[in-house]
C-alpha positions as CSV (number, residue, x, y, z in Angstrom):
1,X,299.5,61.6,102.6
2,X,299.9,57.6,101.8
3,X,303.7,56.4,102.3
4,X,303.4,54.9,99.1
5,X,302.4,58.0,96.7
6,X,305.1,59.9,98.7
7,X,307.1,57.4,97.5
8,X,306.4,57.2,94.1
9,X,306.2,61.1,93.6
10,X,310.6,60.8,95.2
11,X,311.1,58.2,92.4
12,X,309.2,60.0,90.2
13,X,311.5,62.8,90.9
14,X,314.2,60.7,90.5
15,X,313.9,59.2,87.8
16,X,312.7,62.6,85.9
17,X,316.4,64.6,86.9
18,X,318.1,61.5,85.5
19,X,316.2,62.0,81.9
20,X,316.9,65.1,82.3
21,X,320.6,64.6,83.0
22,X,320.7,62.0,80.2
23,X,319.2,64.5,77.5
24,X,322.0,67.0,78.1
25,X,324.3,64.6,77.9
26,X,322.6,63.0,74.3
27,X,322.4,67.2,73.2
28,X,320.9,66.4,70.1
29,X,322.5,69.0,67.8
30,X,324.9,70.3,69.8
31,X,322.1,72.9,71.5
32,X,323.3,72.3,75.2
33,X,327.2,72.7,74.0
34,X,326.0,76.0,72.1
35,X,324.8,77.9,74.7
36,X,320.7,76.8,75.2
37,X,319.6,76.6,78.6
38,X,319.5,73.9,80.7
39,X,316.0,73.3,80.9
40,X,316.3,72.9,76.8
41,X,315.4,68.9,77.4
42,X,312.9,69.1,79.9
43,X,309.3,68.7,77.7
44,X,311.4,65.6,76.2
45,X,312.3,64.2,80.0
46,X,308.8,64.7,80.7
47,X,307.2,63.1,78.0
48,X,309.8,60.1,78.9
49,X,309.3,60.1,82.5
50,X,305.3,59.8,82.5
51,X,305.5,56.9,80.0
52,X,307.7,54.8,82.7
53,X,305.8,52.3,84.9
54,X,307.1,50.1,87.6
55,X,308.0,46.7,86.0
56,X,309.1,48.7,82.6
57,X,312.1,47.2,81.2
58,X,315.7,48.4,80.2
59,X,314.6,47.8,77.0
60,X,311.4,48.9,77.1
61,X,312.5,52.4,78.3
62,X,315.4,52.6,75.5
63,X,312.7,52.5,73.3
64,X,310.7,55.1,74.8
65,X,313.6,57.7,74.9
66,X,314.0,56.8,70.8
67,X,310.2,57.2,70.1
68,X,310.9,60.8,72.4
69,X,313.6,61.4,70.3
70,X,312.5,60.5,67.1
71,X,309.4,62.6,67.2
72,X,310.6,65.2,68.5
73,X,313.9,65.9,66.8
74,X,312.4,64.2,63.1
75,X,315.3,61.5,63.5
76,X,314.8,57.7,62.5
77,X,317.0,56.4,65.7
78,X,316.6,52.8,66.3
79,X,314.7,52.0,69.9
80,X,317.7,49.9,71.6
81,X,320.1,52.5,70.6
82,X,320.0,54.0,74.2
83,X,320.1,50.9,75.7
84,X,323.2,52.5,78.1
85,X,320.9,55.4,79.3
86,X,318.1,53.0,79.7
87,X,320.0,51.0,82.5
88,X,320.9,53.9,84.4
89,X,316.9,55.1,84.6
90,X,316.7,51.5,85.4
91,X,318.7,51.9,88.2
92,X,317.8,55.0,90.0
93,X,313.8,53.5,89.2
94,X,315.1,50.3,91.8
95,X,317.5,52.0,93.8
96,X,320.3,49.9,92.4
């Protein structure tokens, strides 16, 4: 397999367990605090994490976790709201 896909696929990873770390720590309505799974975030994480591309920016991707949310939790949240989870995605995306 190409270096660079095996790559991408580890950032990929990555950067998919840190959505998914963020979205339990957002818990929209309290459901992580109440008792719902872990895994109650993850259709959210992935429909974040596949909209991510190299060269996205911290802003860029705060406004794709508020589009996420928005839809799918019928909120009206503001897209540099998550501007703080954004850097950290940021982050593990370069290695920083």
């Amino acid at each position: 397999m190409d270096e660079e896909i095996i790559i991408r696929r580890i950032v990929s990873k990555d950067v998919l367990d840190t959505v998914k770390s963020i979205l339990r720590e957002i818990d929209m309505y309290g459901l992580i605090e109440h008792g719902a799974p872990d895994d109650e975030f993850d259709t959210e994480a992935e429909m974040i994490t596949e909209q991510i591309k190299a060269g996205t920016s911290i802003e860029e991707i705060s406004g794709i976790i508020a589009d996420v949310i928005n839809k799918m939790f019928g909120v009206n949240i503001g897209r540099l709201k998550y501007l703080k989870e954004a850097k950290k995605i940021y982050e593990v995306m370069h290695k920083l």
